[in-house]
C-alpha positions in Angstrom: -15.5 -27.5 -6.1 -15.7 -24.1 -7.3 -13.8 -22.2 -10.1 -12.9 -19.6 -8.2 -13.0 -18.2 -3.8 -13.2 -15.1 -2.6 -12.2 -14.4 0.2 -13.6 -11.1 2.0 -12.7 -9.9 5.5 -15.1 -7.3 6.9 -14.7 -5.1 9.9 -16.9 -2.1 10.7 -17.4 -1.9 7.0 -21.0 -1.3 6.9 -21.5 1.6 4.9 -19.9 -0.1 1.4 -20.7 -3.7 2.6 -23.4 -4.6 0.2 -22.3 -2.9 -3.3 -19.2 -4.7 -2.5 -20.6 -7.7 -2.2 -23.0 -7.6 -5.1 -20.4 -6.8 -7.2 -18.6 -10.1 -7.0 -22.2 -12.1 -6.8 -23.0 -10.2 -10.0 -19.9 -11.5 -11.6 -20.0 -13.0 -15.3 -17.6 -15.9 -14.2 -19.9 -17.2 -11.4 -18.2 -20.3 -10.7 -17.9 -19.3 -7.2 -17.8 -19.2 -3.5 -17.4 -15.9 -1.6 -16.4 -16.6 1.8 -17.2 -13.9 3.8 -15.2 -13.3 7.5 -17.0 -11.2 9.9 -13.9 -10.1 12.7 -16.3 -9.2 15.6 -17.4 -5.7 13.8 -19.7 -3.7 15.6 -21.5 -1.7 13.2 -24.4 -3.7 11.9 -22.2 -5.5 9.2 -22.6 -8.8 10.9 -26.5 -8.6 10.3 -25.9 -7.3 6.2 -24.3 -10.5 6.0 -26.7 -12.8 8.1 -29.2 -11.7 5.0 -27.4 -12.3 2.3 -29.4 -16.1 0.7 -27.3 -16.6 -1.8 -26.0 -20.2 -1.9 -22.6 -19.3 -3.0 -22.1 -17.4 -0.2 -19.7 -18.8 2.7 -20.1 -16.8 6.4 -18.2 -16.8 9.0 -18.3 -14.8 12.1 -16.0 -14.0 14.9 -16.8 -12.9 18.0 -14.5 -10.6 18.5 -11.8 -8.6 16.8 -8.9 -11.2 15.6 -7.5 -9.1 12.7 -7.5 -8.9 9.2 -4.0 -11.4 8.9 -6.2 -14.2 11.2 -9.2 -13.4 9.0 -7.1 -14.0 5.6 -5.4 -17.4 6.7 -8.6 -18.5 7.7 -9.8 -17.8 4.2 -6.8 -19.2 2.7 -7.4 -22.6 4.5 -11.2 -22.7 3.9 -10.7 -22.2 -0.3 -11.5 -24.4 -2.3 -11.4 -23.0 -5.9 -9.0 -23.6 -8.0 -7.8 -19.9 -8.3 -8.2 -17.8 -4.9 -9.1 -14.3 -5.2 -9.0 -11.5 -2.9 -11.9 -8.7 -2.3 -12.2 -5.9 0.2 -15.3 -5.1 2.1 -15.3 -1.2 0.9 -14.2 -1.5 -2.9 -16.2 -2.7 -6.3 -15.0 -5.0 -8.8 -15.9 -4.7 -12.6 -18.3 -7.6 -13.3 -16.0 -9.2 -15.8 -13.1 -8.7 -13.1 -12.7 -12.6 -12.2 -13.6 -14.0 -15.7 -10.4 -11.6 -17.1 -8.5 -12.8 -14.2 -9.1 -16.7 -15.0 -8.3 -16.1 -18.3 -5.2 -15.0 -17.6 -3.9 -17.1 -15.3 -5.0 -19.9 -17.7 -3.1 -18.7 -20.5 0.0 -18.1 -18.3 0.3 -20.9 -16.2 3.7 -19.8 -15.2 2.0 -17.0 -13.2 1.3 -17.9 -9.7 -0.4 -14.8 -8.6 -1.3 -11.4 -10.4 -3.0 -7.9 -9.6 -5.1 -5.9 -12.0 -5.4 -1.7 -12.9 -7.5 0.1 -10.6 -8.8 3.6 -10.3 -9.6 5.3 -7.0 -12.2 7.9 -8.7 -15.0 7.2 -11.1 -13.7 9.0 -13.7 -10.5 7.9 -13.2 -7.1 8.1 -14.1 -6.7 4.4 -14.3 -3.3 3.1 -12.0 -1.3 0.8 -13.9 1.1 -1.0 -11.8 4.5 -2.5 -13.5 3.1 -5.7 -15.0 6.1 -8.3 -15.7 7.7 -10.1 -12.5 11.0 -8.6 -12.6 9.9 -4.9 -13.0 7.3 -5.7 -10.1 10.6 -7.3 -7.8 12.3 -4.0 -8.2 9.4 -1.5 -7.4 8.3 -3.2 -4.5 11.5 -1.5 -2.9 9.7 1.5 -2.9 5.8 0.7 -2.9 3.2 -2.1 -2.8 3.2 -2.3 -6.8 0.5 -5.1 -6.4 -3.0 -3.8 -5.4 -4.2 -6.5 -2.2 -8.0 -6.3 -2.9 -7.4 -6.9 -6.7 -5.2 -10.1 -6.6 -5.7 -13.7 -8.0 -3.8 -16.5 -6.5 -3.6 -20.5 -7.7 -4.5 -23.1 -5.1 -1.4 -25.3 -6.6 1.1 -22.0 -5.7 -0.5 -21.7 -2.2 -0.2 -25.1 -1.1 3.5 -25.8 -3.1 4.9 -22.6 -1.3 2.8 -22.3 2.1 1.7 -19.3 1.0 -0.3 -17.8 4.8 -0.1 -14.2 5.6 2.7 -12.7 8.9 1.6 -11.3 11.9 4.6 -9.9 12.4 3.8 -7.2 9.7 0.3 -5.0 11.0 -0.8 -3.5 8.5 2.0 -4.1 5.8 1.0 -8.1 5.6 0.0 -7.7 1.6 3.6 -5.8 1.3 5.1 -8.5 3.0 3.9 -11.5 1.8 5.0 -9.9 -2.1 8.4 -9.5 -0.8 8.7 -12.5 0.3 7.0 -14.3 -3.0 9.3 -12.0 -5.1 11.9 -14.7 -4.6 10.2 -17.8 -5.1 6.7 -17.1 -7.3 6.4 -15.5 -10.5 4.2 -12.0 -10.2 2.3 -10.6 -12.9 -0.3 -7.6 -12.8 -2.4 -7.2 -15.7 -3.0 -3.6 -17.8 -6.7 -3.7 -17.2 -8.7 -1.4 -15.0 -10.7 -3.9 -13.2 -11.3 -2.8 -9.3 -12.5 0.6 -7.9 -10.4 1.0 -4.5 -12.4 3.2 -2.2 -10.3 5.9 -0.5 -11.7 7.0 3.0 -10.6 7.8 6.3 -11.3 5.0 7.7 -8.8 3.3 6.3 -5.3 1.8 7.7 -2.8 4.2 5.5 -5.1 6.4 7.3 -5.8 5.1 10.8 -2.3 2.9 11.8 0.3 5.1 9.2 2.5 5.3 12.3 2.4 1.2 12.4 2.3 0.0 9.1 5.1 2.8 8.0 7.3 0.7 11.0 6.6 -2.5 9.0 7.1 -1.3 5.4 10.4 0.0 6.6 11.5 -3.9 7.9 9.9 -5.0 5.4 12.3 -2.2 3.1 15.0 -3.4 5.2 15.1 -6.9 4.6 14.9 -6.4 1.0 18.4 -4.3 0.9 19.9 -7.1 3.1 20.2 -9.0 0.0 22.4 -6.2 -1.6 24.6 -6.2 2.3 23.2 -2.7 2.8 21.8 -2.1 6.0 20.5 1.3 5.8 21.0 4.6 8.9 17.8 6.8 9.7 19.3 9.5 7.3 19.6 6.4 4.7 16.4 5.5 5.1 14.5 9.1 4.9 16.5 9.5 1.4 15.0 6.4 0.2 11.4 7.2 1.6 11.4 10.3 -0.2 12.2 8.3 -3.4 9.8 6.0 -2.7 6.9 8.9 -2.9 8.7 10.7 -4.9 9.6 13.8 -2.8 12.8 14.9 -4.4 13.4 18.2 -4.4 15.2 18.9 -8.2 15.6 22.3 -6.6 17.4 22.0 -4.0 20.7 20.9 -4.8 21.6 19.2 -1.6 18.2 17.1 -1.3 18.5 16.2 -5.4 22.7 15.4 -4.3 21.9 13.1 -2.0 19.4 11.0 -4.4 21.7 10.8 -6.9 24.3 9.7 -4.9 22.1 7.2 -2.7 20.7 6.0 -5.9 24.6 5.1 -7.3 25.3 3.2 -4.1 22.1 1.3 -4.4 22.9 0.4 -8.1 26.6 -0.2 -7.5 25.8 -2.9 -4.4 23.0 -4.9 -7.1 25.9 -4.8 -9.6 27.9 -6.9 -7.3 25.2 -9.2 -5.6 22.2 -9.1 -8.8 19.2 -9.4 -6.9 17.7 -6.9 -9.0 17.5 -6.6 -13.1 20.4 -3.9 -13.2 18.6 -1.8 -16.1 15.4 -2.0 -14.0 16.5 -0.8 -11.1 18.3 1.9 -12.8 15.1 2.7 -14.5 13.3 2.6 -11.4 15.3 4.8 -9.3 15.7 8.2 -12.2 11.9 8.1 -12.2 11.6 7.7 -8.7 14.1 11.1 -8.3 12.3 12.8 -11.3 9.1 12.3 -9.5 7.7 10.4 -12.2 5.8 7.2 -11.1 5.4 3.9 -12.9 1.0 4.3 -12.8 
């Protein structure tokens, strides 16, 4: 049994394929198994991976396009490691990514599943996400504070909490599925710049933004149900523009309606606590003076 799986879906990704790849075979833990999921791409990807001898490697190939939530609970059920880890098919991991990961999780055995930093430029500025569990429950209101391709999971947590992936969620699953855990797992994402996330065109924010902004706001929506809110369109555009931090401090009727959306928010969690109340708080004056948490 290995150490640790990867799991890697690929579609159409070609182009990166192989530096991704290497960069988890070229990995200074290699205790490993990299299970690689081919969903029916049409670009030559298939044959990149019909090449690849290593021994560690794991391929699988569909025939045709399934999509990426069939392609990860696929991967979930063929791991055998005892930590899961997940890598995208267009990004690079630093070498010592999964050894720094292991560590952690061994040393914090409360953790069931954690992110890493990540930069999406060479020269950076390195993106640190909010690292302890609780500041990482609040921010997820507004964004996906957990990087997807950078995450670590434990077997033991996937199995004791049927961890698997929604379909009900296109393009939003990663988003989801940390909602959801946000209640029952602990969530940790460590200050280290360990993954290079590629941004292009081709991907989803890019290609589906219509789709997955429908699912972030259920996904949004569910989250404020705890608190009783159930939020209007006008509601919801307010707490989009906090949640990219598009407050106008110059307009007075834009900055108004933050503030005062942002007291109604704090004053519903005062009465139901889902959230840490100084958090939240916290969260929400950076959110309206446009400073982010990274």
């Amino acid at each position: 049994m290995p150490r640790i799986s990867v799991i890697m879906p690929v579609y159409n990704n070609a182009m990166y394929l192989q530096e991704a790849v290497n960069t988890i075979l070229l990995q200074t833990l290699n205790d490993l198994e990299l299970i690689i999921i081919d969903d029916g791409s049409t670009d030559g990807s298939a044959g990149i991976i019909h090449e690849i001898r290593d021994t560690r490697v794991r391929k699988i190939f569909h025939s045709e396009n399934m999509g990426i939530v069939t392609s990860l609970n696929q991967g979930l059920d063929l791991a055998q490691g005892q930590y899961i880890a997940r890598m995208d098919s267009d990004d690079i991991a630093a070498l010592n990514r999964l050894e720094v990961q292991a560590y952690f999780m061994d040393q914090n055995p409360s953790i069931d599943i954690c992110g890493t930093g990540y930069t999406t430029n060479y020269l950076g500025p390195v993106r640190l996400n909010p690292m302890n569990h609780e500041e990482i429950k609040v921010w997820l209101l507004f964004y996906c504070c957990i990087l997807h391709p950078s995450v670590m999971m434990r077997r033991s947590s996937i199995d004791r909490l049927h961890i698997r992936y929604d379909y009900n969620y296109p393009h939003a699953e990663d988003y989801e599925l940390w909602n959801r855990l946000s209640t029952c797992a602990q969530l940790a994402n460590i200050p280290h710049n360990l993954m290079y996330y590629r941004l292009h065109g081709g991907q989803v924010s890019n290609t589906h933004r219509a789709i997955q902004d429908d699912s972030a706001r259920r996904i949004r929506q569910r989250q404020l149900s705890g608190l009783g809110i159930q939020l209007s369109d006008e509601e919801y555009a307010i707490l989009v523009k906090l949640a990219e931090f598009r407050v106008n401090a110059e307009d007075f009727g834009d900055y108004q309606a933050a503030v005062g959306f942002a007291n109604w928010l704090i004053e519903h969690n005062r009465q139901s606590r889902v959230f840490d109340e100084e958090l939240l708080t916290m969260a929400l004056s950076r959110c309206i003076s446009r400073v982010p948490p990274y």
